[in-house]
N, C-alpha and C positions, 0 to 999 in steps of 0.2 A: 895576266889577264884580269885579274881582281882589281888590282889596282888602277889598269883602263875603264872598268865599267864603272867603279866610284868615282872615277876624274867623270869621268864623260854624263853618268846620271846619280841624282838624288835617291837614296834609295835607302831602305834597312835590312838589318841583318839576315831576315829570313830570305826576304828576294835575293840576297847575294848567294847565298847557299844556294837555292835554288838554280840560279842561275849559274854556280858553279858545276855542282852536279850532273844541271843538262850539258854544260858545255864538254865536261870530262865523257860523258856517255856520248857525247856525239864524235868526240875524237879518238874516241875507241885508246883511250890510256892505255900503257901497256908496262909501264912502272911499277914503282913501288906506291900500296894504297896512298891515295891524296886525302887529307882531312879540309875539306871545304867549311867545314864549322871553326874549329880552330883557325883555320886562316882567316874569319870573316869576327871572330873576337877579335885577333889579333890589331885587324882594320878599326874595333871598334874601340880598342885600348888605347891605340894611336888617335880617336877622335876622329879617324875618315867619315863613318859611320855615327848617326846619333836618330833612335829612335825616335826620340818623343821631338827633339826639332824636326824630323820630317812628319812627324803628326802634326805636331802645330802647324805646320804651315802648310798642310793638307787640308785639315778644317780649315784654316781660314780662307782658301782656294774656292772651297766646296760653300761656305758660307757667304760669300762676296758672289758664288752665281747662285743663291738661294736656295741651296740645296739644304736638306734638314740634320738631324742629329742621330736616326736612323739608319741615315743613308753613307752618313758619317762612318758612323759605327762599321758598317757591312766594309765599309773600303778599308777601313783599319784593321780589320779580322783577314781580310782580301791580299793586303799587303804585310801580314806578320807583326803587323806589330801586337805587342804583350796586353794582357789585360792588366796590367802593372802604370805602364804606360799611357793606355787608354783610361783609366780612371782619373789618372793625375791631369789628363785633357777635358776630362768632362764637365768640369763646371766651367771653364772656359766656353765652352762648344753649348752648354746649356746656356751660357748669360749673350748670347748671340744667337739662341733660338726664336724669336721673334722679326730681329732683323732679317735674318734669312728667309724667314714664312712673309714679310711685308716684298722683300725684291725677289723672291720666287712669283707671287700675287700682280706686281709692279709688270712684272715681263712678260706673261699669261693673264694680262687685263683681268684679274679676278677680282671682285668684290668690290673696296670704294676705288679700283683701276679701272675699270669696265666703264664704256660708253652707254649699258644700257640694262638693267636689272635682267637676271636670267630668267627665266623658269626653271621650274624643278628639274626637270631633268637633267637642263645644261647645269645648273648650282652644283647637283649630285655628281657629274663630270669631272670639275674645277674641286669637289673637295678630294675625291678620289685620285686627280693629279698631283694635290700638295700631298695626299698618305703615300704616292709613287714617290715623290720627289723627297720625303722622310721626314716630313711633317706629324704633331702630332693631331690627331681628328677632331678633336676638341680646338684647337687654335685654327684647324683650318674651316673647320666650320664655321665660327667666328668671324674669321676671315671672309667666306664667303658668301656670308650671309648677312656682310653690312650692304649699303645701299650704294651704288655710284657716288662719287663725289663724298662720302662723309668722311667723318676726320679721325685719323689711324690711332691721334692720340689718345683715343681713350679706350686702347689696346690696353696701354701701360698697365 
């Protein structure tokens, strides 16, 4: 069963455990105790399993639809992966924190995307979307508070 769900999805160690455990509780086991953690090292000894590759190419999912490093973070806590793991991703996931707050902005017409300067209220809106979507409020303000049409490059 372990072995079909790492063929069939990308996943890490905890989700498998996880995943074991409910499947064993849902078929009512009636053996000898199963160790779903040991079998799910074993997966990860063998290389079936690899943490921090499905982090990276979790941020960089999460980062390609604009989603911030926040939001980042909560999925990787969400999904088990280690604080070990996650740190060794983070200045990756930081040095693409802009790209991602510019096509979060790009896709939610905010700021120099927008057809048409907001008012405060709607600006307040659009910054509160990029702190939902795990932006930081300093950048999204930023963001939202250039004028239609100006030029992103002098984000940098």
């Amino acid at each position: 069963m372990a072995l079909r769900y790492v063929e069939r999805f990308a996943t890490t160690r905890a989700r498998l455990v996880s995943y074991l455990v409910r499947k064993i509780r849902e078929r009512g086991w009636q053996g000898d105790a199963a160790d779903p953690a040991a079998l799910a090292d074993k997966l990860v000894g063998l290389g079936y399993i690899d943490d921090r590759a499905f982090g990276e190419a979790r941020a960089s999912a999460m980062a390609r639809r604009g989603l911030g490093k926040r939001r980042v973070a909560g999925v990787f806590h969400q999904v088990g992966i280690g604080s070990e793991d996650a740190e060794a991703l983070a200045p990756a996931i930081e040095a693409r924190a802009l790209d991602a707050a510019l096509t979060f902005a790009r896709k939610r017409r905010i700021g120099p995307f927008a057809s048409a300067a907001p008012d405060r209220p709607q600006r307040e809106k659009q910054i509160a979307a990029m702190i939902r979507g795990g932006h930081d409020f300093t950048l999204a303000r930023r963001i939202a508070s250039m004028a239609p049409g100006e030029d992103v490059d002098q984000l940098e």
